[in-house]
Backbone as CSV, one residue per row, in Angstrom:
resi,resn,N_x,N_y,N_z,CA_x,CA_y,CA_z,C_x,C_y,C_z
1,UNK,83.947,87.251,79.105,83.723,86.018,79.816,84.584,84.936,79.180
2,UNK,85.284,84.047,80.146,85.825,83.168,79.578,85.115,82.126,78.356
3,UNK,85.724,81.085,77.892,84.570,80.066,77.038,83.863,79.100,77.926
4,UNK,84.768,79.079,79.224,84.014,77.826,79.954,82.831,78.483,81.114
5,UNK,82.917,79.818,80.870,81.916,80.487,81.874,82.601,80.654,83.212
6,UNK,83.770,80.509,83.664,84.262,80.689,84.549,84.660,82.502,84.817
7,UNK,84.580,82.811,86.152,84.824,84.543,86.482,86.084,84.015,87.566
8,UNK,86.871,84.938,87.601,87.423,86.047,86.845,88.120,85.684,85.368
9,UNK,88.405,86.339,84.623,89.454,86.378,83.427,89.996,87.827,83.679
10,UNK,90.916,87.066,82.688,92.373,87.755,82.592,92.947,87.655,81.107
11,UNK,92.321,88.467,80.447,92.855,88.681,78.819,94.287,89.051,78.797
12,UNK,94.806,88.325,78.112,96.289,88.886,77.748,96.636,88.791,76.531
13,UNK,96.612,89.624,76.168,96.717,89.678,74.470,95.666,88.787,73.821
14,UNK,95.401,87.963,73.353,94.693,87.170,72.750,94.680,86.209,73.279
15,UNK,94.442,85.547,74.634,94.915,84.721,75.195,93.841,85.104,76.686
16,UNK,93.220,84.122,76.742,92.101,84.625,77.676,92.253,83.318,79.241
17,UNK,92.603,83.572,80.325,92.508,82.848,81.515,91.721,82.992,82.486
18,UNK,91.272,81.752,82.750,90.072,81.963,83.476,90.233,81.062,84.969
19,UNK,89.992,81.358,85.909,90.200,80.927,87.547,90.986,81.304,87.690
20,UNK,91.073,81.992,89.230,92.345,82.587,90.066,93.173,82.329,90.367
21,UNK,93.638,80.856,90.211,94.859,80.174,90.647,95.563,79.888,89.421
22,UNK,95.022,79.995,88.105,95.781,80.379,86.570,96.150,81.495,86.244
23,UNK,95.505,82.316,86.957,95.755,84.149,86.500,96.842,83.973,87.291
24,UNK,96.808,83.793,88.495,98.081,84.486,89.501,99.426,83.630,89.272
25,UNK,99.169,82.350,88.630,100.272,81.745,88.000,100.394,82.551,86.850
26,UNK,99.699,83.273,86.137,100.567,83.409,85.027,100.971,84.862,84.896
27,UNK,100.314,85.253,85.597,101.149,86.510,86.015,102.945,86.798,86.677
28,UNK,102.421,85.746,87.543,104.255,85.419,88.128,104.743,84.788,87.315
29,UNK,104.448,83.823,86.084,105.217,83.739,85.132,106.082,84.773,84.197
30,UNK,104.928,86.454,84.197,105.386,86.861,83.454,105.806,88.212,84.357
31,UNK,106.740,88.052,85.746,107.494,88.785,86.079,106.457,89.698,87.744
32,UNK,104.893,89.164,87.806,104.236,90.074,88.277,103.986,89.101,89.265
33,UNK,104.519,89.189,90.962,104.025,88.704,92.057,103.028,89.389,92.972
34,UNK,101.780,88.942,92.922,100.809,89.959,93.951,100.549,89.377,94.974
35,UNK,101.902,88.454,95.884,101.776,88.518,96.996,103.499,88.904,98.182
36,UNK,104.108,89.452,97.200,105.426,89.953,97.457,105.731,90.341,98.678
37,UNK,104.789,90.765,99.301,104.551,91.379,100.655,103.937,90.732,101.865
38,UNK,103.596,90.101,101.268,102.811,88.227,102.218,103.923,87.353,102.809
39,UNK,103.172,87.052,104.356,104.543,86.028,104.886,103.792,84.617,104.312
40,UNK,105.097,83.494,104.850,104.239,82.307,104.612,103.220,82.056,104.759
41,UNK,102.680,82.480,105.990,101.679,81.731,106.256,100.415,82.465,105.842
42,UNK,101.016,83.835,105.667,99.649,84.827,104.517,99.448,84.216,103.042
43,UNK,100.571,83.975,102.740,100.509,83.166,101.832,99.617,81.710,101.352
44,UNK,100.138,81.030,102.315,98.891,79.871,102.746,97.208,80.054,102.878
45,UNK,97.052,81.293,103.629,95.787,81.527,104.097,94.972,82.344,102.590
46,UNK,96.056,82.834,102.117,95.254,82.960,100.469,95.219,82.189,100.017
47,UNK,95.939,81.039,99.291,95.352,79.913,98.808,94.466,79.127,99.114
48,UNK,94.322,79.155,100.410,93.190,77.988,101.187,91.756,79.278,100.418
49,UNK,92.041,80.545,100.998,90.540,80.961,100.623,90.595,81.186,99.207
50,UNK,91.264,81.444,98.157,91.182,81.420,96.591,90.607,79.736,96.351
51,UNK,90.948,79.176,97.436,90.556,77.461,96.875,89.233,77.557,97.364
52,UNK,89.008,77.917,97.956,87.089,77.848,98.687,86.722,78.489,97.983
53,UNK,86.711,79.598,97.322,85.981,80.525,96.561,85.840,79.253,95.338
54,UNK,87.304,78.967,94.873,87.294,78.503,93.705,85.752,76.807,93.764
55,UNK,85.983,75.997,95.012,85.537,74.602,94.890,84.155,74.808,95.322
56,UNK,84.049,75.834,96.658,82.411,76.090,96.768,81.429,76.907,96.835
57,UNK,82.310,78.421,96.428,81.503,79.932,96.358,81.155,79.817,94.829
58,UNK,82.121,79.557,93.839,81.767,80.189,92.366,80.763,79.167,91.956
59,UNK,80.332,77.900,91.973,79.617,77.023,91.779,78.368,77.805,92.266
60,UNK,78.198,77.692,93.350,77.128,78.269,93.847,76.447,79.835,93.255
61,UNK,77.435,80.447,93.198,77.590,82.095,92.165,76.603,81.752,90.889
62,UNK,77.647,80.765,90.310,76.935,80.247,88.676,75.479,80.179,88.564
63,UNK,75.309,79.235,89.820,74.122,78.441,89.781,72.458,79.824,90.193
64,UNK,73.298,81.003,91.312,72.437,82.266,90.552,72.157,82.755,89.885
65,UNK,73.369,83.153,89.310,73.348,83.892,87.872,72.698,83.275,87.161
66,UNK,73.030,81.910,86.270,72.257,81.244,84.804,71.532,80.019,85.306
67,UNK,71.218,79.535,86.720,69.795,78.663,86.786,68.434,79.078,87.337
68,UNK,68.641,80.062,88.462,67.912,80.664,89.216,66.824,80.662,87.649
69,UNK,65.738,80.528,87.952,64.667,81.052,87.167,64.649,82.958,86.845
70,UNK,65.015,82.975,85.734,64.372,84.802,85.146,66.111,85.586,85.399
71,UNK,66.795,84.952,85.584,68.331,85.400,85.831,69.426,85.255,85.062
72,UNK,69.244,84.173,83.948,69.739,84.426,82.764,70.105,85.487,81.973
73,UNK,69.142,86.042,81.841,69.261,87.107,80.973,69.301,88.158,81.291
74,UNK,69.240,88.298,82.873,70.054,90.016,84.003,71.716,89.102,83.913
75,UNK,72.112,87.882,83.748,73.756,87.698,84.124,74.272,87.926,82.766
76,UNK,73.062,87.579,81.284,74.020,88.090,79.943,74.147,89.435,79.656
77,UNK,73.856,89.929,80.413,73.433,91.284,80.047,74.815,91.621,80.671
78,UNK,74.638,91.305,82.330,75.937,91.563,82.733,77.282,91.552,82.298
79,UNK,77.446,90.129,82.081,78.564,89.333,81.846,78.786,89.146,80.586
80,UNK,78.288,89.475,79.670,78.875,89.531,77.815,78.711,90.510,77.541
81,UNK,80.231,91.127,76.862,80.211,92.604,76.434,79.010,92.962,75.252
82,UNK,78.922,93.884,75.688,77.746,94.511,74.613,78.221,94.794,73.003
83,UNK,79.503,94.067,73.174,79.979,94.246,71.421,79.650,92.695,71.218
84,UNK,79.025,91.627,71.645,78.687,90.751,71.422,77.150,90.438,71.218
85,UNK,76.660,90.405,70.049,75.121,90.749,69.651,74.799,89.253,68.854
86,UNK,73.726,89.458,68.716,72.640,88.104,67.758,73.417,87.856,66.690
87,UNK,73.566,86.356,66.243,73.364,85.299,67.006,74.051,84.639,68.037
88,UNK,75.262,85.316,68.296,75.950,85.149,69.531,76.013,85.003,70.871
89,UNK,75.300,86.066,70.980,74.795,86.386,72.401,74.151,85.312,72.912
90,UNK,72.807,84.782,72.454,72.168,83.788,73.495,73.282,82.392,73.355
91,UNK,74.055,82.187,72.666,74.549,80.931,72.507,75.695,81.159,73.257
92,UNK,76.177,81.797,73.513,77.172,82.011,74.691,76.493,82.078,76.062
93,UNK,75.694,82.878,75.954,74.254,82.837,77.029,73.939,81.234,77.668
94,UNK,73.513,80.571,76.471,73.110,79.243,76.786,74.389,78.340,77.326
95,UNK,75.745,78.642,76.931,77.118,78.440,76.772,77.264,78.342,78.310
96,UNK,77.176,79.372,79.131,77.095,79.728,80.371,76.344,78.946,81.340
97,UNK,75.029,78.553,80.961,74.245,77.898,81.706,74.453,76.331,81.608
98,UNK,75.019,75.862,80.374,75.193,74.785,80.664,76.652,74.558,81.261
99,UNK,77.380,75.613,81.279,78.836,75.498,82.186,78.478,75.298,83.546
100,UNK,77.155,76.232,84.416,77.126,76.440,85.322,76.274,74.659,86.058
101,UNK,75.517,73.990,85.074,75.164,73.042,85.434,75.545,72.054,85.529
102,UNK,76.929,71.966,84.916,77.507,71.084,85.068,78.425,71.545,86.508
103,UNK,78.547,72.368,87.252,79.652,72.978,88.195,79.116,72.058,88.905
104,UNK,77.447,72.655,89.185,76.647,72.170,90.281,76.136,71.093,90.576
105,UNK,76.638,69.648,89.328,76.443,68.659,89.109,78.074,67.913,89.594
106,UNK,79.107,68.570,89.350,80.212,68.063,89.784,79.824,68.632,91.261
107,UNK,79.604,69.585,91.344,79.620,69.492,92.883,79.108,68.634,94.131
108,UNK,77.949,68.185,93.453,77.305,67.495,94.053,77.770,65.872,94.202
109,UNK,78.456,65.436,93.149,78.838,64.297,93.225,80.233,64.315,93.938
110,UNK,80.538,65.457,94.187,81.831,65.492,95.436,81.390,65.334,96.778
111,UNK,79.901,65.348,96.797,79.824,65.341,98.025,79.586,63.919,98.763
């Protein structure tokens, strides 16, 4: 999991990126285009939906996973590797939930 609680990542060497519109930049930075085969306007129509996922699906995602009552601790389980143990775990745990409350707090004041 990233540090800011954001999904997807993209480890690269020691070097951890987190949101889809940083991965796929930095991938084509480093030689790898995954839309090579896309016309313009396919092109376009992925960014518009990588941007919706990004401004009003994953907020909402978060706000299941680590606010929902009793769901915390089915999303750490999920979402932090199991080579990550006490005292770590819940504080990355907790790490998460307050990432996710703040999403849903910016979100709201966008509206």
């Amino acid at each position: 999991m990233s540090p800011s609680g954001e999904l997807p990542v993209l480890r690269d060497a020691a070097k951890l990126i987190a949101e889809p519109a940083a991965i796929v930049k930095h991938l084509a930075a480093n030689g790898y285009d995954l839309d090579h085969d896309l016309s313009r306007l396919q092109r376009a129509e992925t960014r518009a939906f990588v941007e919706l996922l990004r401004s009003r699906l994953a907020p909402a995602l978060r706000y299941s996973w680590w606010l929902e009552p009793g769901n915390a601790a089915v999303a750490a389980e999920m979402e932090l590797p199991r080579e990550v143990r006490w005292p770590l775990r819940p504080l990355l745990a907790r790490q998460a939930q307050l990432a996710a409350a703040d999403a849903v707090l910016q979100q709201q004041r966008m509206r």
